[in-house]
C-alpha positions as CSV (number, residue, x, y, z in Angstrom):
1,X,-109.1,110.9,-6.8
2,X,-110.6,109.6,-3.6
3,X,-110.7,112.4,-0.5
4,X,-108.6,110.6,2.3
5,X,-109.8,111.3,5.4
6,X,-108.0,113.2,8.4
7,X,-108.8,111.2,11.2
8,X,-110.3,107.9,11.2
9,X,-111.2,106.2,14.2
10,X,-112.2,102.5,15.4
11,X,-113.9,100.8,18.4
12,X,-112.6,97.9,20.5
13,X,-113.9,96.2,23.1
14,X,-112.3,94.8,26.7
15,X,-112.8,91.6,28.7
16,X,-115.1,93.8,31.1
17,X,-117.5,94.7,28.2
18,X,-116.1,98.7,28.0
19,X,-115.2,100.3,24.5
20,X,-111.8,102.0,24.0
21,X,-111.8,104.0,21.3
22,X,-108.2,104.0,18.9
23,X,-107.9,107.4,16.7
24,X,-105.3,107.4,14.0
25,X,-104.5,110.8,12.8
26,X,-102.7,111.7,9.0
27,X,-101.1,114.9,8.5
28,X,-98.1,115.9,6.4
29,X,-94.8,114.3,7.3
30,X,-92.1,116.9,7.2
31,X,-89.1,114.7,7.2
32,X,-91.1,113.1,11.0
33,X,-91.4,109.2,11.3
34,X,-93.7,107.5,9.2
35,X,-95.9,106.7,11.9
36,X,-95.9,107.3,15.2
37,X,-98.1,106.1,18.1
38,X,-99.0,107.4,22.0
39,X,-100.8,105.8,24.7
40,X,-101.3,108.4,27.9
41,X,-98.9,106.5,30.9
42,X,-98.3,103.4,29.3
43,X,-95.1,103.2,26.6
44,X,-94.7,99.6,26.5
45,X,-98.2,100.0,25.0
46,X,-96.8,102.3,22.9
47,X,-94.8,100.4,21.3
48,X,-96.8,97.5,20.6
49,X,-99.0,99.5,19.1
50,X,-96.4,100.7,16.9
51,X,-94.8,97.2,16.2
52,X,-99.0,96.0,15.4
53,X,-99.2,98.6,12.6
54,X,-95.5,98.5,10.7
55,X,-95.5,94.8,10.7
56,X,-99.2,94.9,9.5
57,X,-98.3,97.7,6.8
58,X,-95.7,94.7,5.5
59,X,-98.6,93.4,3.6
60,X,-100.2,96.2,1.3
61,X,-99.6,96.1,-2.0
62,X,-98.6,99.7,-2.6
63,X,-95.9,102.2,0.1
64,X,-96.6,105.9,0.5
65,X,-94.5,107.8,3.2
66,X,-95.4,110.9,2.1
67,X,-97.7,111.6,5.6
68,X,-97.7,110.6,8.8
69,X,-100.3,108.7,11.2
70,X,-100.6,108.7,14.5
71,X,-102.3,106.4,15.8
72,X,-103.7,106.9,19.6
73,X,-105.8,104.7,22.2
74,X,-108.3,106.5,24.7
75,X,-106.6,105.0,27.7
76,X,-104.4,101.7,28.3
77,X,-106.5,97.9,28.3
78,X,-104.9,95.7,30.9
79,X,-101.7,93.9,30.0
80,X,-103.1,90.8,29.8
81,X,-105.1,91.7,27.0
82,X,-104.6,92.1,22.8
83,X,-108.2,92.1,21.5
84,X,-107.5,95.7,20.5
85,X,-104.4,95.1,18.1
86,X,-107.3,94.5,14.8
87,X,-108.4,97.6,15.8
88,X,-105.1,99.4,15.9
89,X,-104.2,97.7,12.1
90,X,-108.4,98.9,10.8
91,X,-107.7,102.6,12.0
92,X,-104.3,102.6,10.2
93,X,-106.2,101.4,7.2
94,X,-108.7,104.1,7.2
95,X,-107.0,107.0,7.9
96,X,-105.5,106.3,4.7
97,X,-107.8,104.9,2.2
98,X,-106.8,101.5,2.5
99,X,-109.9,99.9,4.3
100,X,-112.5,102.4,3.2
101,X,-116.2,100.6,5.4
102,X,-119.3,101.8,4.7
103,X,-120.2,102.4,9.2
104,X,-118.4,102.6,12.0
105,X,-116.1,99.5,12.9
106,X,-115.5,97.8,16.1
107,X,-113.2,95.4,15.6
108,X,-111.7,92.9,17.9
109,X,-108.4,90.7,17.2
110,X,-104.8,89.5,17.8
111,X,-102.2,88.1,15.8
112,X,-98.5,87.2,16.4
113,X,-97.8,87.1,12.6
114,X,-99.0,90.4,11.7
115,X,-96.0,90.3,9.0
116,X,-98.1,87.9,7.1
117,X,-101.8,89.4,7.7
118,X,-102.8,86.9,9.3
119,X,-105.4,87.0,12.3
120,X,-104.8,84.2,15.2
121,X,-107.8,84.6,17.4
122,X,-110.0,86.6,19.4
123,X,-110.9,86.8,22.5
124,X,-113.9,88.6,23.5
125,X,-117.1,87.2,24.4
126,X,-120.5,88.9,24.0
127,X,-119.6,90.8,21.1
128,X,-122.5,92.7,18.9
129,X,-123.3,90.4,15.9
130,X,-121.8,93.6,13.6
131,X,-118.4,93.4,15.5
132,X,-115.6,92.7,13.4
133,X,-114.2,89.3,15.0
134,X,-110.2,88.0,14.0
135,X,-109.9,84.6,13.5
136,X,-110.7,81.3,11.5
137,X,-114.0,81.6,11.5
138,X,-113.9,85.3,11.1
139,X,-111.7,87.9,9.8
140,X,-109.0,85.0,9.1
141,X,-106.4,87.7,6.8
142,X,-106.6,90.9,6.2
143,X,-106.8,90.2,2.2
144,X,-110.6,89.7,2.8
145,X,-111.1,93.2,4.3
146,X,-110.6,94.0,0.3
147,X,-111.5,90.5,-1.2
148,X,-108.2,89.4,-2.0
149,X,-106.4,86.0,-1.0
150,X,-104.6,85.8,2.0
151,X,-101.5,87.7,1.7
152,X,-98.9,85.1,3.1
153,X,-99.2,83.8,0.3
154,X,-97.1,86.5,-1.5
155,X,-95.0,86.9,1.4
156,X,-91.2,85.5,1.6
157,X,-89.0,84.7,4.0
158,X,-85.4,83.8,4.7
159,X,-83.3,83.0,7.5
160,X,-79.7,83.0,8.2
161,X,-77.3,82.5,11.5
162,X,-74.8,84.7,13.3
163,X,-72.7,84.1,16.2
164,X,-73.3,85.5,18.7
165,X,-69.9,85.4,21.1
166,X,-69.4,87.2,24.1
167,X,-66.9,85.0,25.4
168,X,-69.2,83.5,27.9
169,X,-71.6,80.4,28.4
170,X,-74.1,82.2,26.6
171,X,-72.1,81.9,23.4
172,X,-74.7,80.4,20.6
173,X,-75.8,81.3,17.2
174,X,-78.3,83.4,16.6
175,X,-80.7,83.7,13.8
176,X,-82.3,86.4,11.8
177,X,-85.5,86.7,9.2
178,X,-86.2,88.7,6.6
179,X,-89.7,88.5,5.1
180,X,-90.6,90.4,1.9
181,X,-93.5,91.0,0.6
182,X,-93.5,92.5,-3.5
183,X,-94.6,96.4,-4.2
184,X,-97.0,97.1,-6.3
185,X,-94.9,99.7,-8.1
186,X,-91.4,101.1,-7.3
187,X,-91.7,104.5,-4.9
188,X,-91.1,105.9,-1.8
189,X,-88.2,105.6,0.5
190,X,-86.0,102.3,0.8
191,X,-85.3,102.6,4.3
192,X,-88.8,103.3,5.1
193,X,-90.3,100.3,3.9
194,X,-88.3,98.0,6.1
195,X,-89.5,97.1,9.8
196,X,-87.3,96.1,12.1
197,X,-89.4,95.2,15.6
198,X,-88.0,94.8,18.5
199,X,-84.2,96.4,18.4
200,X,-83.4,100.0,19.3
201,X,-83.6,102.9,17.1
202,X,-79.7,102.6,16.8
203,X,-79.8,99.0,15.4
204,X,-82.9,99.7,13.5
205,X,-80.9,102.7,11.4
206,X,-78.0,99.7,11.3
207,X,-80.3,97.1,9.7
208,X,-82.1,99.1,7.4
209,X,-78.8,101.1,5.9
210,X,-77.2,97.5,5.6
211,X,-80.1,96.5,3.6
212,X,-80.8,99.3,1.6
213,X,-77.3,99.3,0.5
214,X,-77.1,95.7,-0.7
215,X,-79.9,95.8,-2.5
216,X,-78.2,99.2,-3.9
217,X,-75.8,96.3,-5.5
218,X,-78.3,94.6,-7.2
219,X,-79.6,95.4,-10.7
220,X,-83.0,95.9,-9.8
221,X,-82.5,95.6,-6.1
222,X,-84.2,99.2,-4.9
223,X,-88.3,100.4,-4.5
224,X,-89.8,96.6,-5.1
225,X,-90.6,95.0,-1.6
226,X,-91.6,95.8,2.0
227,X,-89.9,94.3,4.3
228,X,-89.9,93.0,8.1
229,X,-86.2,92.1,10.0
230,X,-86.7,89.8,13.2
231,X,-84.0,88.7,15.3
232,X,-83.7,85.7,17.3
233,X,-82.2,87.7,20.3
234,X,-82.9,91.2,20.2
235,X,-80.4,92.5,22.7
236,X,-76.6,92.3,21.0
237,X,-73.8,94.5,20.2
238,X,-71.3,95.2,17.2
239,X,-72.1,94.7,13.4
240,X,-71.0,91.3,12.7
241,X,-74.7,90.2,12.2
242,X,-74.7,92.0,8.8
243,X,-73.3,89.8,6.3
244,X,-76.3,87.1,7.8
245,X,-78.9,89.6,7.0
246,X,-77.8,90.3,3.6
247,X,-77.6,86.6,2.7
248,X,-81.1,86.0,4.4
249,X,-82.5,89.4,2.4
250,X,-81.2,87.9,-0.9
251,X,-82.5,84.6,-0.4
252,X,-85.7,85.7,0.1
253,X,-85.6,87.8,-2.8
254,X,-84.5,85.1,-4.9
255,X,-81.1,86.2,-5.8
256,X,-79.1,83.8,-3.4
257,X,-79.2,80.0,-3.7
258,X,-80.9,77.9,-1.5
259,X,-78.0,75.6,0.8
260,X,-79.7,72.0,2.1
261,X,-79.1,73.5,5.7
262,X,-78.6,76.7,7.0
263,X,-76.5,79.8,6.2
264,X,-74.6,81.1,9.0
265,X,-72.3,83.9,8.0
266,X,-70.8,86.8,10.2
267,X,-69.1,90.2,8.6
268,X,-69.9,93.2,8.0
269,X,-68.8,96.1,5.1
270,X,-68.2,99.9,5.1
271,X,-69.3,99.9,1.3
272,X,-72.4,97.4,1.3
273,X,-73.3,99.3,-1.9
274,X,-69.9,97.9,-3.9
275,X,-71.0,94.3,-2.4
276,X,-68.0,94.5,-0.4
277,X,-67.6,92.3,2.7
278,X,-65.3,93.3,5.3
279,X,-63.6,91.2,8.2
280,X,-64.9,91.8,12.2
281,X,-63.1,91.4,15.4
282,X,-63.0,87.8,16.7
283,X,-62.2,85.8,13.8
284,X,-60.9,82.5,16.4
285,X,-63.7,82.2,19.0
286,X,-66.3,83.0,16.4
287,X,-65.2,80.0,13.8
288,X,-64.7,77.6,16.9
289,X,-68.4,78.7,18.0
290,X,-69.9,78.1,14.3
291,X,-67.3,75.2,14.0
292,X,-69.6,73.6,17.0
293,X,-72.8,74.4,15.8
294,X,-72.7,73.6,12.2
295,X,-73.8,70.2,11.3
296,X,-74.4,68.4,7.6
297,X,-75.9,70.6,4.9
298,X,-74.9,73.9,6.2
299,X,-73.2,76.9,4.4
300,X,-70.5,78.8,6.6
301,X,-69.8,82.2,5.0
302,X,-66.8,84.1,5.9
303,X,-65.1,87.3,4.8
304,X,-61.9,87.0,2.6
305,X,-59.5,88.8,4.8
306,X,-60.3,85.9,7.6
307,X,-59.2,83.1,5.3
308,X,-55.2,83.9,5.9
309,X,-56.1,83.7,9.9
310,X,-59.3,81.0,9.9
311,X,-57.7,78.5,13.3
312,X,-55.8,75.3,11.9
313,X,-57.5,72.7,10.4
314,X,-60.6,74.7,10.1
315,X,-61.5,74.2,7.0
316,X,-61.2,71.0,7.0
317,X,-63.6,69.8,10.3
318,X,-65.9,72.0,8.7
319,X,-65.8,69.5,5.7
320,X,-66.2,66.4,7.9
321,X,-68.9,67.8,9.4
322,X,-70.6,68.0,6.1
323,X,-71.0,70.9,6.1
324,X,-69.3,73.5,3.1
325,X,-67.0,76.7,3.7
326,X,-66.9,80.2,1.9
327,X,-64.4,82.8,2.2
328,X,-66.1,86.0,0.4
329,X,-64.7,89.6,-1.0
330,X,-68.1,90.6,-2.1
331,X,-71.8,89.0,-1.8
332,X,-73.5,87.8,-5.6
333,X,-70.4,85.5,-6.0
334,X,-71.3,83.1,-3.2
């Protein structure tokens, strides 16, 4: 068995030509956060950091939460700049056996699709010639840290629509994506492996216990993917958004069908482990907001206690639309 390090630490280096250095620390976990990340005066940097290395984590092959990292920078680069984020991702890798190099890494990089490993750009000029470079025409994936193929490849991903209503001129649907990416072997903590950028702790614990108990419902549902949860607008209130997720988690798991335009669905369920869907508030202005929105191909998906109240005619406009109508007890029958 291979000796994993404590600490592991990577170089990085700014616009100005300066270093900063990012440390990543692994100690036991004792029922803490998987990993956590600081940055002295700066949380917003913080919690990129943190977003960098969970949705980067989405694309290893194997899930141990049995320690935690922590993952620090030496002080805070200049908003405007992201070069660092390869370097976050490298130490991460280290510090746990996952990128094992052979000397000391500075690494330089960015990415807006960390989910899928791959690396956008850099931006750094004057860089030593053994600097780790992102991009194209250098570090393109993180698959060829280890020789593998790029990992989007494995990765797949769904999406599905909610309403968002509020009752004002803001009213529109919204959607949400859930990427998965297959495990290696079946361990560690459901709820764990599923990222959730971008949305509170609060809605984070929502998300992943909604998931986590729908896949309780399937046969083999449980311990086979990593996952990543991205909303189209991260700031909303109430559960309704669930029954979306679920259909865009099973689609991209290959246990829902595929409709020729989009699934939007609103509900939620006390018992998401049964497959049970239950009715929200705001059954009227919600089917007249998806009632606007829907166009040919799409698949509306309702709960079965909303069909006795759906407005008049309803079901009908949503037919001449050409689009198709579903009033559902429980999800795996839809």
């Amino acid at each position: 068995m291979i000796a994993l390090p404590d600490t592991a630490f990577c170089l990085s280096m700014l616009a100005d030509g300066s270093l900063v250095t990012v440390t990543a620390t692994r100690r036991a976990r004792a029922n803490r956060a998987d990993v956590k990340c600081s940055a002295a005066g700066a949380p917003a940097l913080a919690e990129r950091m943190l977003q960098v290395v969970r949705l980067a984590r989405h694309t290893e092959p194997r899930f141990d939460s049995r320690d935690q990292v922590v993952v620090s920078i030496d002080r805070a680069p200049p908003a405007s700049e992201r070069d660092w984020e390869l370097a976050v991702v490298l130490a991460d890798r280290m510090v746990r056996g996952v990128f094992q190099p052979a000397a000391p890494v500075l690494a330089n990089g960015w990415s807006d699709a960390w989910q899928l490993g791959r690396i956008a750009g850099h931006d750094v000029a004057g860089a030593p010639d053994h600097a780790l470079l992102g991009g194209p025409e250098g570090l393109a994936h993180l698959g060829m840290l280890t020789g593998q193929p790029d990992p989007a490849a494995s990765v797949s991903s769904a999406r599905a629509w909610f309403p968002l209503h509020s009752g004002g001129i803001n009213d529109s649907l919204c959607w949400v994506e859930v990427s998965v990416y297959p495990l290696a072997r079946a361990d560690g903590d459901e709820e764990d492996a599923i990222a959730v950028p971008g949305l509170d702790l609060t809605q984070q614990l929502a998300v992943r216990r909604a998931l986590a108990g729908a896949r309780h419902f399937d046969a083999r549902g449980l311990g086979r993917w990593r996952s990543v949860v991205r909303f189209g607008q991260p700031r909303f209130q109430g559960n309704s958004f669930e029954l979306a997720l679920v259909m865009a988690d099973r689609i991209a798991r290959g246990r829902e069908f595929l409709p020729r335009g989009r699934v939007i669905a609103t509900g939620c369920s006390a018992a998401w482990h049964a497959g049970r869907v239950d009715a929200v508030d705001g059954c009227e202005p919600k089917c007249a907001l998806m009632l606007r929105a829907a166009v040919a191909g799409d698949r509306i998906v309702l709960p079965a206690a909303w069909e006795s109240a759906l407005p008049a005619g309803f079901a009908q406009a949503v037919l001449e639309k050409g689009a198709s109508l579903a009033c559902v007890e429980r999800i795996g029958i839809i």
